[in-house]
Each structure stands twice: as C-alpha cells, then as structure tokens.
N, C-alpha and C positions, 0 to 999 in steps of 0.2 A: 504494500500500500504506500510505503513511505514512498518506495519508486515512482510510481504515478504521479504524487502529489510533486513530488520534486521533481519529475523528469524534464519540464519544461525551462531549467534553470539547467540545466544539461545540455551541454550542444553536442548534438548527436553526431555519431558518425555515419557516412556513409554507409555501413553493413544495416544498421537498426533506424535507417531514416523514415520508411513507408511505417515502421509499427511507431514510430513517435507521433508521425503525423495523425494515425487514425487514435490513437491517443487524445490527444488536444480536440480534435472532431469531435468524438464522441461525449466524452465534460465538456465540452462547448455548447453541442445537441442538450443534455441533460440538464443542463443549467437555463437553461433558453426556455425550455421545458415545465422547470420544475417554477423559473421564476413567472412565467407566464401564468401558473396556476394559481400562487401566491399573489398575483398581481390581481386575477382576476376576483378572485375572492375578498380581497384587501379593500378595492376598490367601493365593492357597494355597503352602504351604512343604515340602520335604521333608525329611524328619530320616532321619540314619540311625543304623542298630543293628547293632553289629558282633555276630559270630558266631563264639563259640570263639579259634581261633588260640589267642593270648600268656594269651587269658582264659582259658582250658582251659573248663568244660562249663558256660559263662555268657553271657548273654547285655549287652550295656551300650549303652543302660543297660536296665535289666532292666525301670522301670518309665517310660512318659513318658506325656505329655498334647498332644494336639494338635486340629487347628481341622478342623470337618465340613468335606471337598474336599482335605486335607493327605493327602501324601503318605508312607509309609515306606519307605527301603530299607532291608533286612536282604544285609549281606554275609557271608559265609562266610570269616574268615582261618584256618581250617583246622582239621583234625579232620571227624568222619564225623553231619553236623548235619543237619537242617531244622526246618521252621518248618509246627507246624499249630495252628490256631486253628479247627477246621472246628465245627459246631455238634453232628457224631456224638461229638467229644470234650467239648467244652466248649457245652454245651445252652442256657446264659445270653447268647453271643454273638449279638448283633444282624443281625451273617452270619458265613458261612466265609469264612476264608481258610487260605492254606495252599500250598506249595511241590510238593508230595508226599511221595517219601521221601528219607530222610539221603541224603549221598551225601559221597564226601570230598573231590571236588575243588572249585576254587573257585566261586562262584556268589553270584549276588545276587538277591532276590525283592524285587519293588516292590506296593506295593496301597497303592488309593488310600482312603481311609476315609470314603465319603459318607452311612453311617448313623453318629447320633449315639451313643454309650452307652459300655457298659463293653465290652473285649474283654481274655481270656486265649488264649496260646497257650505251643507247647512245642517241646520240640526231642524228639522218638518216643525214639530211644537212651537221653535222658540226664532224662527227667522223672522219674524215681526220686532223681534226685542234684539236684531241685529248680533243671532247669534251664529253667524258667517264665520267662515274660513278661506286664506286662500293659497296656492299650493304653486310656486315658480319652479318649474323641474329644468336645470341646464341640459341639454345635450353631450351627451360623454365629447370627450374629444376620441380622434379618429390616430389609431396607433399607425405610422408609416415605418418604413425603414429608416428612415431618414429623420422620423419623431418617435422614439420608440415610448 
C-alpha cells in the first residue's frame, strides 16, 4: 500500500512505466468518483419552517431562499394549519405543492424543490390574517470541465 501511495513521488523507470501510469489513472478515476458522490450529497440541504404553535397564524421564517435539489420541512407546532402552494391557488408557481387540508394535530410536510423560480404558498384557514409564505429556489449551477 505504502507503494501506491508513494509511487507517484517515484520516477519510474522505463521497465515499470505503463503499470505506474495505470496506477495514477485508476486513484484519479476513484477519486473523481468517490468525490462526485460526496459532492453530490453535500450539496443539497434541508431547512425547516415551523408552523403556528408559540407563533400563532405565522409561518418562520415566512420568507427563505434555497438551492435547486434542497429540501423543506414544514412542521406543525400547533393550531389547525397546512401548507398549499398548489398552482389552482397561486398560478405563478413553477409547481404545486401542498399538504392538503388544515388539520390540528401534529404533522410535518417535506418537498423537495427541483424547479428553479419563485414559489408562494398559504396556510387555507389563516390567509386572510396574511399567513403567507414565500419560497426563492436558485438554480444549481451547471458542473463543466472547465467549472468543476
């Protein structure tokens, strides 16, 4: 093992050149690999939005920003809530989302946000008492060769 790691610090000869080079290929490939899947997972985040409870007919935070792939949970600390962002209410959203209806016991709603754009949503009961939400999803940026 020590060979491998340190072969690269080794200037090969002639006889052992083709097995140094597939060497360094191969931990190159693997690394490329392993850091691709660590990147990809690294990458997306979950936030969460609490729901009523202490806050009475509010949502917190009411407005946020997150990354195309990120994730939201909205939890319910109590009172008779949900969560609709569907496109029959709010026609500008990129898609629906949405829980269904209030309900008072506890509960949590997750969506994962893989279109980019603006989103609003509400809570059915309490959007007269402007208890809105709104939801700015960036766009991943795009991996090239050249922007890894």
């Amino acid at each position: 093992m020590a060979f491998f790691i340190l072969s690269p610090l080794i200037k090969p000869n002639i006889g052992n050149f083709p097995t140094w080079i597939k060497q360094i290929e191969m931990r190159s490939f693997f690394t490329l690999v392993f850091s691709s899947i660590i990147g990809f997972f690294a990458m997306a985040t979950n936030h969460q939005i609490a729901v009523g409870g202490s806050l009475g007919n509010a949502f917190s935070p009411s407005s946020i920003t997150v990354a195309q792939g990120d994730t939201i949970t909205w939890t319910n600390g109590g009172g008779f809530h949900n969560i609709n962002g569907n496109q029959a209410t709010y026609a500008s959203n990129p898609e629906s989302l949405g829980n269904g209806g209030a309900a008072s016991s506890s509960w949590t709603y997750q969506y994962v946000f893989n279109t980019p754009g603006s989103y609003t949503y509400q809570c059915d009961p309490h959007a007269g008492q402007n208890m809105v939400g709104t939801i700015q999803v960036n766009a991943a940026p795009v991996a090239s060769p050249l922007n890894p």
